[in-house]
C-alpha positions as a LaTeX table, in Angstrom:
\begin{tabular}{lrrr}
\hline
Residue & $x$ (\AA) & $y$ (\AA) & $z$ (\AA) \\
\hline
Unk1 & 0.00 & 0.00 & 0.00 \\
Unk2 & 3.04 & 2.26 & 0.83 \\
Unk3 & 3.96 & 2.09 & $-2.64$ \\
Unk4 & 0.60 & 2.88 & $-4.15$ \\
Unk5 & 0.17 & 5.47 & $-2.19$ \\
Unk6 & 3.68 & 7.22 & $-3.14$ \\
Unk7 & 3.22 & 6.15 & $-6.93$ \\
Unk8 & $-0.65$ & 6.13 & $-7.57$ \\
Unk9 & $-1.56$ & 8.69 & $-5.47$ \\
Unk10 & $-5.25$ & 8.80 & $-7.09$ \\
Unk11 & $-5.89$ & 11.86 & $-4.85$ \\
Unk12 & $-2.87$ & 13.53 & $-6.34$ \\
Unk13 & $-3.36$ & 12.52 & $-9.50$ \\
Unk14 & $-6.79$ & 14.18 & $-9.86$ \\
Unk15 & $-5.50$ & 17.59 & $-8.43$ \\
Unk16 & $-2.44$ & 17.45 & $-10.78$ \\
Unk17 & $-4.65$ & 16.39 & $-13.56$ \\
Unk18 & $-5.74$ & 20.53 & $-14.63$ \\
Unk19 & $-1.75$ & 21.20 & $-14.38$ \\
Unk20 & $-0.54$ & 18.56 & $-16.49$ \\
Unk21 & $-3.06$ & 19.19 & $-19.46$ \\
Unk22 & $-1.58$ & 22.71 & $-19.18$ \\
Unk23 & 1.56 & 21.22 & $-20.00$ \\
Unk24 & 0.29 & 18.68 & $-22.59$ \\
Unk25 & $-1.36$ & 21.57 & $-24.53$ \\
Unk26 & 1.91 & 23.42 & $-24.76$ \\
Unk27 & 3.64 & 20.11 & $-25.75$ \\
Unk28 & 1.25 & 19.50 & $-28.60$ \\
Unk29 & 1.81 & 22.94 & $-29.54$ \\
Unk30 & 5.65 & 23.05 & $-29.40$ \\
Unk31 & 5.54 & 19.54 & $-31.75$ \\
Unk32 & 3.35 & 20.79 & $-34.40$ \\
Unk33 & 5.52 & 24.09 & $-34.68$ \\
Unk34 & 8.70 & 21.85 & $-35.04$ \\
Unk35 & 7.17 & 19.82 & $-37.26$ \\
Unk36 & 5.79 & 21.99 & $-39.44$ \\
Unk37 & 8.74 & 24.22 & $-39.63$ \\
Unk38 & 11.21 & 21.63 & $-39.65$ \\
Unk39 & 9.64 & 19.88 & $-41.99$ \\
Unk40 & 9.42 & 22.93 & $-44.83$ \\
Unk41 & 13.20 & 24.07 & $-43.83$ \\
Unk42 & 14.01 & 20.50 & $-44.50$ \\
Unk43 & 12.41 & 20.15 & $-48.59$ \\
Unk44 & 14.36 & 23.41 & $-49.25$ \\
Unk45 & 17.62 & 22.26 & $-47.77$ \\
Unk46 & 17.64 & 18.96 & $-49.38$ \\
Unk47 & 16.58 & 21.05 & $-53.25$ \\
Unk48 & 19.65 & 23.20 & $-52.21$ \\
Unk49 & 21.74 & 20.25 & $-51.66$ \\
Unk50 & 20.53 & 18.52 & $-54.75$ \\
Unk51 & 20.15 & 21.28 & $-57.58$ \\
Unk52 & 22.32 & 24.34 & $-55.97$ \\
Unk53 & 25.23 & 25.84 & $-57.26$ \\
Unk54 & 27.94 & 24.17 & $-55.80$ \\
Unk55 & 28.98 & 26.59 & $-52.75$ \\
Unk56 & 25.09 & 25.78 & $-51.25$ \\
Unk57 & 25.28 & 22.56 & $-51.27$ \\
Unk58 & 28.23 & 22.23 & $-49.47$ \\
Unk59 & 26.71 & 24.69 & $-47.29$ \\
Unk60 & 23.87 & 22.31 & $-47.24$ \\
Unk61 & 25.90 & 19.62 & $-46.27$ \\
Unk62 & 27.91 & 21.41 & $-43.55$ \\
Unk63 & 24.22 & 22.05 & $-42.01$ \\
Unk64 & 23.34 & 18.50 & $-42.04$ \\
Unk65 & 26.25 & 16.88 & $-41.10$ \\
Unk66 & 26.20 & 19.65 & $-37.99$ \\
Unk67 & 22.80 & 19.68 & $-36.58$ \\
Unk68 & 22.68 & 15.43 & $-36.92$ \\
Unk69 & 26.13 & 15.44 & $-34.58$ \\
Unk70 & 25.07 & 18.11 & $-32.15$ \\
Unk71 & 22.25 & 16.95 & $-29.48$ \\
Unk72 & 19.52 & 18.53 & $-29.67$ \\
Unk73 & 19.98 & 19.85 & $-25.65$ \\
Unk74 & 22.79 & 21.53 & $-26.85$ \\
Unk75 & 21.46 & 23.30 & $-29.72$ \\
Unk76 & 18.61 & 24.33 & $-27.40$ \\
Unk77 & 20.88 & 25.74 & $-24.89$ \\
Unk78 & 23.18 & 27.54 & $-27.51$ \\
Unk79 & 19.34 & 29.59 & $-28.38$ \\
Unk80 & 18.19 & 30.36 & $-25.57$ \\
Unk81 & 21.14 & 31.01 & $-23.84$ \\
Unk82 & 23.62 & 32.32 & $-26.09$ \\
Unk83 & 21.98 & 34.20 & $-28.42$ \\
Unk84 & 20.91 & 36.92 & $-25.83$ \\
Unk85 & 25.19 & 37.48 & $-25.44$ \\
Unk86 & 24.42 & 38.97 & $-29.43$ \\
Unk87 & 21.58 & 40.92 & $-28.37$ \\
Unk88 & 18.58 & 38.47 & $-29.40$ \\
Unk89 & 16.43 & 37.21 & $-26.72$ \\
Unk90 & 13.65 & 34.50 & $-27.00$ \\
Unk91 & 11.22 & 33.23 & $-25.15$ \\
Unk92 & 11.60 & 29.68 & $-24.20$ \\
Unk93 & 8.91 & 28.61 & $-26.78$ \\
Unk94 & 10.21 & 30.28 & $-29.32$ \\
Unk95 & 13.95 & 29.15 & $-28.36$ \\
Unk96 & 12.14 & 25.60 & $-28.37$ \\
Unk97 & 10.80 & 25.44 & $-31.68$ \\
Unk98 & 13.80 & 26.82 & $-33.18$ \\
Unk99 & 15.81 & 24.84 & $-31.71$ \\
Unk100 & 13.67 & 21.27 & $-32.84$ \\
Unk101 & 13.03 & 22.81 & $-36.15$ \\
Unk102 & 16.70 & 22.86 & $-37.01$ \\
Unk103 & 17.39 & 19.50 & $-36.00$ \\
Unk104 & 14.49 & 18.16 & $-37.63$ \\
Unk105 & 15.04 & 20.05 & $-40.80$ \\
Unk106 & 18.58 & 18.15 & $-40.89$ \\
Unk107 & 16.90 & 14.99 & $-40.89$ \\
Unk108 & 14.12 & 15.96 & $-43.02$ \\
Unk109 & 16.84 & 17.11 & $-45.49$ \\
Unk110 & 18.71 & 13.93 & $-45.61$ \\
Unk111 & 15.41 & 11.88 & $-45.89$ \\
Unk112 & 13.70 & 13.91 & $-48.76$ \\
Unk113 & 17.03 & 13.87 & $-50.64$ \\
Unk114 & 17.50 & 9.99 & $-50.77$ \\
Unk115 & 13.72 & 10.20 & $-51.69$ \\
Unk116 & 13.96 & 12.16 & $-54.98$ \\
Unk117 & 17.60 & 10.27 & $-55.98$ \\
Unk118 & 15.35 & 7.02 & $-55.77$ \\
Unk119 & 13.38 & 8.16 & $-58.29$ \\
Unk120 & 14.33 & 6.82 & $-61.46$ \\
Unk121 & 16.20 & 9.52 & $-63.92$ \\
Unk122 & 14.01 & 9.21 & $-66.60$ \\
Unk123 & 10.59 & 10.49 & $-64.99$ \\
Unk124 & 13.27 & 13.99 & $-64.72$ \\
Unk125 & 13.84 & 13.48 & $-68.44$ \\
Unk126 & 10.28 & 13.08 & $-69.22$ \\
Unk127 & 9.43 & 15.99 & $-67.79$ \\
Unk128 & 12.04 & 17.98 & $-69.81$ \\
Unk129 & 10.66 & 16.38 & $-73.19$ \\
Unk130 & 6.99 & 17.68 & $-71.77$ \\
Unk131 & 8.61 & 21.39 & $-71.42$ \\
Unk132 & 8.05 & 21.33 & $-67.88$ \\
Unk133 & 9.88 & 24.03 & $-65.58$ \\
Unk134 & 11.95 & 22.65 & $-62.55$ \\
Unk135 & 9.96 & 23.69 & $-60.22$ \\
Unk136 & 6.97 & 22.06 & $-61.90$ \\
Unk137 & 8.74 & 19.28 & $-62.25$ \\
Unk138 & 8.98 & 18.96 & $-58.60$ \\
Unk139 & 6.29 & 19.52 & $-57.31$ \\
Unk140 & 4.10 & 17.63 & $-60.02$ \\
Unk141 & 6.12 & 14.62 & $-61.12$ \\
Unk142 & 9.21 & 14.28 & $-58.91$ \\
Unk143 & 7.68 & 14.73 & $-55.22$ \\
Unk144 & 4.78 & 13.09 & $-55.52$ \\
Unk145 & 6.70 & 10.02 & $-56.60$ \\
Unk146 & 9.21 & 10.44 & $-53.82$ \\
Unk147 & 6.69 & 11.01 & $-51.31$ \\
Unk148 & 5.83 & 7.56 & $-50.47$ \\
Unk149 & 9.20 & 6.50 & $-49.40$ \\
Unk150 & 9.84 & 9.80 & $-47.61$ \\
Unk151 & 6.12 & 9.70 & $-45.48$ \\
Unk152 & 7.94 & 6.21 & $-43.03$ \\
Unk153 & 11.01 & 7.70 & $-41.93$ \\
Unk154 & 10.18 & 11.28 & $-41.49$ \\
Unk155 & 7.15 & 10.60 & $-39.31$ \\
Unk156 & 9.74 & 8.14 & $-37.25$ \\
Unk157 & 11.66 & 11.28 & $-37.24$ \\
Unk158 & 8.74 & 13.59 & $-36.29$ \\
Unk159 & 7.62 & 10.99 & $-33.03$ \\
Unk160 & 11.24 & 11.90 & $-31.81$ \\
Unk161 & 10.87 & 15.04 & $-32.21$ \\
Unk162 & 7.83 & 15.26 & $-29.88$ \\
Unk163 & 9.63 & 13.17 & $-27.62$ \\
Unk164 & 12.44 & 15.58 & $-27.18$ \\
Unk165 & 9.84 & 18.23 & $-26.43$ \\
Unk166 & 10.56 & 17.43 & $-23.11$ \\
Unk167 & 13.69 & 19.10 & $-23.06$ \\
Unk168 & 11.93 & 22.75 & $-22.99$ \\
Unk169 & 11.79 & 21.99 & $-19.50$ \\
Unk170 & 15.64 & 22.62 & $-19.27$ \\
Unk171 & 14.84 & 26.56 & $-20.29$ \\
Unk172 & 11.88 & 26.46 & $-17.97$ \\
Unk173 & 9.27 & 26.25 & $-20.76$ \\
Unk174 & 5.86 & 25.40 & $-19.20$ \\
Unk175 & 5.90 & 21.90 & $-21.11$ \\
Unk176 & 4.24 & 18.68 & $-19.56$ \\
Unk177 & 7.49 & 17.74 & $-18.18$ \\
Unk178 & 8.15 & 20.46 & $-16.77$ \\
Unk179 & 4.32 & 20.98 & $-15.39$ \\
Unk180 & 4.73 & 17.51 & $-13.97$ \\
Unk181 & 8.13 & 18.82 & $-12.04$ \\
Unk182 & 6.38 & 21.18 & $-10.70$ \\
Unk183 & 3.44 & 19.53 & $-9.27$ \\
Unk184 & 5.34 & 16.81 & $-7.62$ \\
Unk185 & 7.32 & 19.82 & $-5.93$ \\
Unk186 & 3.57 & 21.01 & $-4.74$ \\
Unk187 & 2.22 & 17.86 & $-3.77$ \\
Unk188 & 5.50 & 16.42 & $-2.33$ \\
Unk189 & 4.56 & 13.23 & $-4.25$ \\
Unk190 & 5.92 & 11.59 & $-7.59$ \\
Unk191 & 2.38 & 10.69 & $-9.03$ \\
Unk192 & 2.53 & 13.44 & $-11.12$ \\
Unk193 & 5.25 & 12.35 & $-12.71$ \\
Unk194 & 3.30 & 9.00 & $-13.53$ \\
Unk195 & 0.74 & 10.83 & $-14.85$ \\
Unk196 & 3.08 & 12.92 & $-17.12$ \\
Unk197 & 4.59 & 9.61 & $-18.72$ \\
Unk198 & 1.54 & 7.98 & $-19.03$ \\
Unk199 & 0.14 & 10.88 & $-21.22$ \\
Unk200 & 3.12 & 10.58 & $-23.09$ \\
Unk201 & 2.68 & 6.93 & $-23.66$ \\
Unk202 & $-1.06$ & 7.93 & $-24.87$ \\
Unk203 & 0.52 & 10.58 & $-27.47$ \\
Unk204 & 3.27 & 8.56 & $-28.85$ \\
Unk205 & 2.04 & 5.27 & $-29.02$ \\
Unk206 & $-0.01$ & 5.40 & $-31.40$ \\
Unk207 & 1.96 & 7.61 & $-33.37$ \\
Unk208 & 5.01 & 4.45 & $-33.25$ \\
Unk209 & 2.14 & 2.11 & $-34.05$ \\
Unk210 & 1.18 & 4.11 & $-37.30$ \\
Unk211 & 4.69 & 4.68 & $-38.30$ \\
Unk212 & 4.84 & 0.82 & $-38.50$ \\
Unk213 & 2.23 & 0.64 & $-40.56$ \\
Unk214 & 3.45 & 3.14 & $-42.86$ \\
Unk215 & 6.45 & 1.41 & $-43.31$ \\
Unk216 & 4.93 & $-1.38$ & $-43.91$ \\
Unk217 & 1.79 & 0.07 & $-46.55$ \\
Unk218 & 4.51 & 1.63 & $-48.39$ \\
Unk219 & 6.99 & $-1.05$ & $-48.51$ \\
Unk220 & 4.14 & $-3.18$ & $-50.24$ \\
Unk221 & 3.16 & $-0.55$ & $-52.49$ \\
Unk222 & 7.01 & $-0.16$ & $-53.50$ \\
Unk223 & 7.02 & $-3.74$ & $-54.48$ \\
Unk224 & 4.21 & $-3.79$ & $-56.53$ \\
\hline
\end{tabular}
């Protein structure tokens, strides 16, 4: 019973329950941002990288190779708290979402790239014989063929992304995490913190499940 009580505090639980959706709704919040952003930096950086004039790409590359080595805490940090040093402040959302957007885009880059080289040359010089633009070529005949091997990964890479929402709690962003800190500081109890990874489990679970079955959809519609 001692343990129940100091893990499963029900009693707890419910009073913590209004603080932690607090949290939750800024988590949500901060993941679509990052996603979103990331996810649009990423298709540019990875056209840059492919069709560029040779000093961007390598620019490109530099990028990649630099925000998939540094961990994302430490590009966080480096925002919020080093940028002020140059005169630019942000809040701890913004410093947040900046901060998962880059590192996302990086992947999103690398994963949108290997999806347009794995289409097959010839749809590019089909287009050409049509008169098609670049840029018309993309986004009609190019992307919409590399989509479906680009959709498994980068929705792997977006459930880690809301995952390491949880770091905004190191720059004291009101994030479930840190919500959940804070009421087992009120209560003097850990069931908060319980609570906190159990509505993470509820978020991300099903988003693992369905990137499974993405994989998996796509994978048989490759081979067909």
């Amino acid at each position: 019973m001692d343990a129940i009580d100091i893990f499963f505090n029900l009693d707890v639980l419910r009073r913590s329950i209004p603080i932690l959706l607090r949290g939750l709704g800024n988590t949500v919040l901060l993941g679509a941002v990052a996603i979103l952003c990331g996810t649009a930096l990423g298709i540019g950086i990875s056209l840059m990288r492919l069709y560029a004039p040779k000093p961007l790409r390598w620019l490109a590359v530099i990028y990649t190779d630099l925000m998939r080595a540094l961990p994302v805490l430490v590009v966080l940090i480096l925002i919020y708290y080093a940028l002020p040093f140059a005169g630019l402040v942000l809040s701890s959302f913004t410093a947040a979402a900046v901060a998962l957007s880059l590192v996302l885009a990086a992947y999103a880059a690398e994963v949108v790239r290997a999806g347009i080289q794995a289409v097959p040359k010839g749809q590019f010089e089909a287009a050409s014989a049509l008169g098609l633009s670049f840029w018309t070529t993309m986004r009609k005949v190019i992307l919409p063929q590399a989509i479906r091997l680009v959709i498994p990964p980068h929705a792997s890479n977006c459930v880690s992304v809301i995952k390491d929402t949880s770091l905004a709690s190191v720059v004291a962003m009101t994030d479930l995490l840190k919500q959940a800190t804070d009421a087992q500081a009120l209560f003097a109890n850990p069931t908060p913190l319980i609570g906190a990874a159990l509505m993470y489990v509820a978020i991300l679970w099903p988003l693992v499940r369905m990137t499974g079955w993405l994989e998996t959809r796509f994978a048989r519609a490759y081979q067909r």
